[in-house]
Backbone as numpy.savetxt, mean C-alpha at the origin, in Angstrom:
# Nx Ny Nz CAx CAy CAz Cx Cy Cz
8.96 9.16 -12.32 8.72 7.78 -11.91 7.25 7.44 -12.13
7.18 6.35 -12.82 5.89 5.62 -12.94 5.08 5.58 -11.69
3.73 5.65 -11.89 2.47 5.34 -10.71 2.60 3.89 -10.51
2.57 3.06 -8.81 2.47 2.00 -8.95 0.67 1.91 -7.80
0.10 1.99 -8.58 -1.35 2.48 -7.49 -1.84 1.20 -6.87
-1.67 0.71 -5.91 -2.26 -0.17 -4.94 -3.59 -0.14 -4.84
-4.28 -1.49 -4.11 -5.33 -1.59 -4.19 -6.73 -0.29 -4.13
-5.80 0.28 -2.81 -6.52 1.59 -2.16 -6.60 2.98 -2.75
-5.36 3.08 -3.80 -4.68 3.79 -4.61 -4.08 4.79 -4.19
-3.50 4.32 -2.96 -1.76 4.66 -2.75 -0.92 4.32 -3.96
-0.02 5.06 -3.86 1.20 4.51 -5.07 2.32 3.81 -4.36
2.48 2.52 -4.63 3.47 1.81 -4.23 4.73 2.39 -4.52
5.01 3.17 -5.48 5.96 3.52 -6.39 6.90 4.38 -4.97
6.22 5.57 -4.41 6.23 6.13 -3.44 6.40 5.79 -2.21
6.46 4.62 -1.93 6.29 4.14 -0.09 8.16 3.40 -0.19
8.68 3.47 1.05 9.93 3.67 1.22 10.30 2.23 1.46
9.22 1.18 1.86 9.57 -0.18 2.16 9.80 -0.70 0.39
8.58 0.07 -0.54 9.04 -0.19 -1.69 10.64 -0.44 -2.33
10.61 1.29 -2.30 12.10 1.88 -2.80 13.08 1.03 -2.16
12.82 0.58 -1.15 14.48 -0.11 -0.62 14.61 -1.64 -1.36
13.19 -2.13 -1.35 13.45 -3.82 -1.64 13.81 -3.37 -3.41
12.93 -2.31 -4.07 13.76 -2.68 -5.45 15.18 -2.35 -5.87
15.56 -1.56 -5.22 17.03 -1.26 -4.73 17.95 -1.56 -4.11
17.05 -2.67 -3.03 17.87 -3.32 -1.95 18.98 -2.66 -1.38
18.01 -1.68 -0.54 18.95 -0.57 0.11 18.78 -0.69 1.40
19.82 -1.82 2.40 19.25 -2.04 3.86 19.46 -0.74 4.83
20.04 0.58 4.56 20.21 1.55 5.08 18.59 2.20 5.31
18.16 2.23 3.77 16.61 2.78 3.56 15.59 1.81 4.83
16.08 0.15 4.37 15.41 -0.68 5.33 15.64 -0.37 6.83
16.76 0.29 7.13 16.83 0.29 8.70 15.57 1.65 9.12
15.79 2.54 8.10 15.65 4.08 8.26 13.98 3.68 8.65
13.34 3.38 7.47 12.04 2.89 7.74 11.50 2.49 8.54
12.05 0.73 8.96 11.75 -0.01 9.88 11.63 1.03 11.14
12.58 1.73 11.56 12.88 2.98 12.48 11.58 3.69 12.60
11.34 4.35 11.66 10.03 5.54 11.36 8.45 5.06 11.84
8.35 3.57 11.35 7.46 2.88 10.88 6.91 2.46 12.17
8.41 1.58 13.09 7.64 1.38 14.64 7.21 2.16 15.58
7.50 3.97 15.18 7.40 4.74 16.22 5.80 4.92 15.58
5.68 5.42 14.42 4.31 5.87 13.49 3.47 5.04 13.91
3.67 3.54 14.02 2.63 2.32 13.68 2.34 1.83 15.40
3.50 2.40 16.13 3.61 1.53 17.53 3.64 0.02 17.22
4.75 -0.45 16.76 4.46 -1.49 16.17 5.85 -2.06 15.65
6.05 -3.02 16.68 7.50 -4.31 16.38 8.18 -4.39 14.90
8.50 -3.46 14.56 9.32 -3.25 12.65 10.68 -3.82 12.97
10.91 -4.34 12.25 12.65 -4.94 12.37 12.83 -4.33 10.76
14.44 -4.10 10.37 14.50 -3.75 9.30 14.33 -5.12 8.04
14.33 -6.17 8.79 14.24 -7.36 7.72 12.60 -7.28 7.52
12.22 -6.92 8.23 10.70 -7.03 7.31 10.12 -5.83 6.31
10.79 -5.18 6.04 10.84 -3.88 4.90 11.10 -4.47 3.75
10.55 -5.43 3.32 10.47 -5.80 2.01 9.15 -6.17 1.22
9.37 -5.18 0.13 7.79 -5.10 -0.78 7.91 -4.86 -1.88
7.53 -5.73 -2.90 7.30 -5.01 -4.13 5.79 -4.57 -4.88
4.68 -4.41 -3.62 3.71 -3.30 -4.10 2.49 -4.40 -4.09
1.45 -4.26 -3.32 0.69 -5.10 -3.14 -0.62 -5.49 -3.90
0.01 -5.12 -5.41 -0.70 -5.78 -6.51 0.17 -6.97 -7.63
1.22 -6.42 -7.45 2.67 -7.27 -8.00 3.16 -8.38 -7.59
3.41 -9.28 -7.94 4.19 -10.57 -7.25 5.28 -10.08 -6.80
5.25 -11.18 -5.72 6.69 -11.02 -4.66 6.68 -10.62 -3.56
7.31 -10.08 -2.62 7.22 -9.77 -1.32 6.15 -9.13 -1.20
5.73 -9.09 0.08 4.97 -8.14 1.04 5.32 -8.10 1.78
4.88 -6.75 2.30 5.13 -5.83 4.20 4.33 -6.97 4.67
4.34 -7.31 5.77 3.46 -7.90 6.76 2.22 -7.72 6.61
1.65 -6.08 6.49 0.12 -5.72 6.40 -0.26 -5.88 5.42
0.44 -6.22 4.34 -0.35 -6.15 3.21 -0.99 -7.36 2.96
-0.63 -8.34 3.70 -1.66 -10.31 3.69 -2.85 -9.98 4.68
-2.69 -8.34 5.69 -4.08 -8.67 6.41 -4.55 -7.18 6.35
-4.53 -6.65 5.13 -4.91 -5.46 4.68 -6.44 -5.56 4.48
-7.17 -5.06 5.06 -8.80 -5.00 4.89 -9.21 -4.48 3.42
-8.98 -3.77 2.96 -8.63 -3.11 1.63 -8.35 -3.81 0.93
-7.10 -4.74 0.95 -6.44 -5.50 -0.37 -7.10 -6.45 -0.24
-7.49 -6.93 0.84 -8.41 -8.60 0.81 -9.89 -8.66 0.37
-10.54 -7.28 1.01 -11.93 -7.00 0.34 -11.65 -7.25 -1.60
-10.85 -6.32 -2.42 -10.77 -6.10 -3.32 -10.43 -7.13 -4.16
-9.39 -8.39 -3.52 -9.18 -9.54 -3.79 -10.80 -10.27 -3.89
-11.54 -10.60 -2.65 -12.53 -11.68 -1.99 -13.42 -10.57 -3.61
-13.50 -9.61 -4.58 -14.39 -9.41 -4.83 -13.92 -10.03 -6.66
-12.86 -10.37 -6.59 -12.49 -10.12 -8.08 -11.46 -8.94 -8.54
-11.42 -7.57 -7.94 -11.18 -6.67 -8.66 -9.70 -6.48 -8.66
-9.65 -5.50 -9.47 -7.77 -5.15 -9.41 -7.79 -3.90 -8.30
-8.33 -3.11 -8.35 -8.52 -2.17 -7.06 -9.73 -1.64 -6.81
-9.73 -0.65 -5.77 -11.14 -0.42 -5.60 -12.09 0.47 -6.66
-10.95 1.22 -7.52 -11.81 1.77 -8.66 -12.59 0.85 -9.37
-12.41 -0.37 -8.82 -13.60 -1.37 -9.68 -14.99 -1.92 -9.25
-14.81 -1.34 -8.09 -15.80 -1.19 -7.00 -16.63 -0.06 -7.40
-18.43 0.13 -7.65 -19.13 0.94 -7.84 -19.21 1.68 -5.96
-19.35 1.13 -5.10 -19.07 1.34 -3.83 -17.84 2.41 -3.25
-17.23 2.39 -4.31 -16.03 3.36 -3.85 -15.72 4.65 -3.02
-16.50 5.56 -3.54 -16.68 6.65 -2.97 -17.54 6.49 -1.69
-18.08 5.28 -1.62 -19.01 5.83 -0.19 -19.06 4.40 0.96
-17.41 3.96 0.28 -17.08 2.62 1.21 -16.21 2.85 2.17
-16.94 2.80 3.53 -16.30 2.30 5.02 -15.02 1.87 5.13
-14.46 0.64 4.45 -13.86 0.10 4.80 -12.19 0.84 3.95
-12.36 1.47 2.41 -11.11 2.26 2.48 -11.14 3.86 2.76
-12.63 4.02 3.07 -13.11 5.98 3.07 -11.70 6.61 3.92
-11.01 6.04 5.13 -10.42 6.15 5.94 -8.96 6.92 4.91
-8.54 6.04 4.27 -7.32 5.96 3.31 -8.01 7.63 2.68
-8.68 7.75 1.86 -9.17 8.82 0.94 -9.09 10.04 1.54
-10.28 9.89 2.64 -9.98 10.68 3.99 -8.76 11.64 4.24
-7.81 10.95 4.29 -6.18 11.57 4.88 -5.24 11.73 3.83
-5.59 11.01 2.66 -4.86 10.74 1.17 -5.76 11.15 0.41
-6.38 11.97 -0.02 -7.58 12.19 -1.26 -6.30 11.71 -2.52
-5.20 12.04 -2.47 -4.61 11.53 -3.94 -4.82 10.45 -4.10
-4.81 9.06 -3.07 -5.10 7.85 -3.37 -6.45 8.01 -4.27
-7.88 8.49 -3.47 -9.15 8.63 -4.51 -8.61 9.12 -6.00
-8.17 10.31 -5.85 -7.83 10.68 -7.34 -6.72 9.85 -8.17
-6.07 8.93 -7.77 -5.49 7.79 -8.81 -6.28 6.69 -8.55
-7.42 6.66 -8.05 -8.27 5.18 -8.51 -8.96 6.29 -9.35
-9.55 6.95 -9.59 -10.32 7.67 -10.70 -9.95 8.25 -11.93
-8.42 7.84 -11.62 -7.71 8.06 -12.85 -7.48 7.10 -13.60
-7.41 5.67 -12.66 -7.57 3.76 -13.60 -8.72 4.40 -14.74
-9.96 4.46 -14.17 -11.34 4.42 -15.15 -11.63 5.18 -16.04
């Protein structure tokens, strides 16, 4: 399966709210929604599990319109943060890299 690398460079391709909306699999949507409110502490219904990857047109998860990450990268111009010289030593996605270093290593794989 193709890389779908998000702003932060997570792979959309990979995240399960993805897989269900391009599949439209409301079982996947319940399963998630499920996972997501215990993980997130946080009101998930399975109707809001719809995304197709928060560089792509079309749906978004809820977080992805108040994603600090996707809106910085937006407010700057860029397609993700590998376009950012700031990258490696920025605050605002270090967090993501931090716990995901694969996200760092597929923005360094865009350039």
């Amino acid at each position: 399966m193709e890389k779908l690398i998000a702003c932060c460079g997570l792979d959309c391709a990979s995240c399960d709210a993805y897989k269900a909306t391009v599949t439209n699999n409301d079982e996947l949507r319940a399963e998630t929604a499920e996972k997501w409110k215990v993980q997130f502490n946080a009101d998930i219904t399975p109707e809001m599990i719809n995304c197709t990857g928060c560089r792509q047109e079309g749906a978004k998860f809820s977080h992805c319109n108040e994603c600090g990450i996707r809106n910085c990268v937006k407010s700057k111009g860029f397609s993700t943060c590998a376009d950012c010289n700031e990258m490696e030593t920025c605050s605002i996605v270090g967090d993501i890299h931090r716990y995901v270093p694969e996200a760092l290593g597929n923005l360094k794989s865009l350039n």
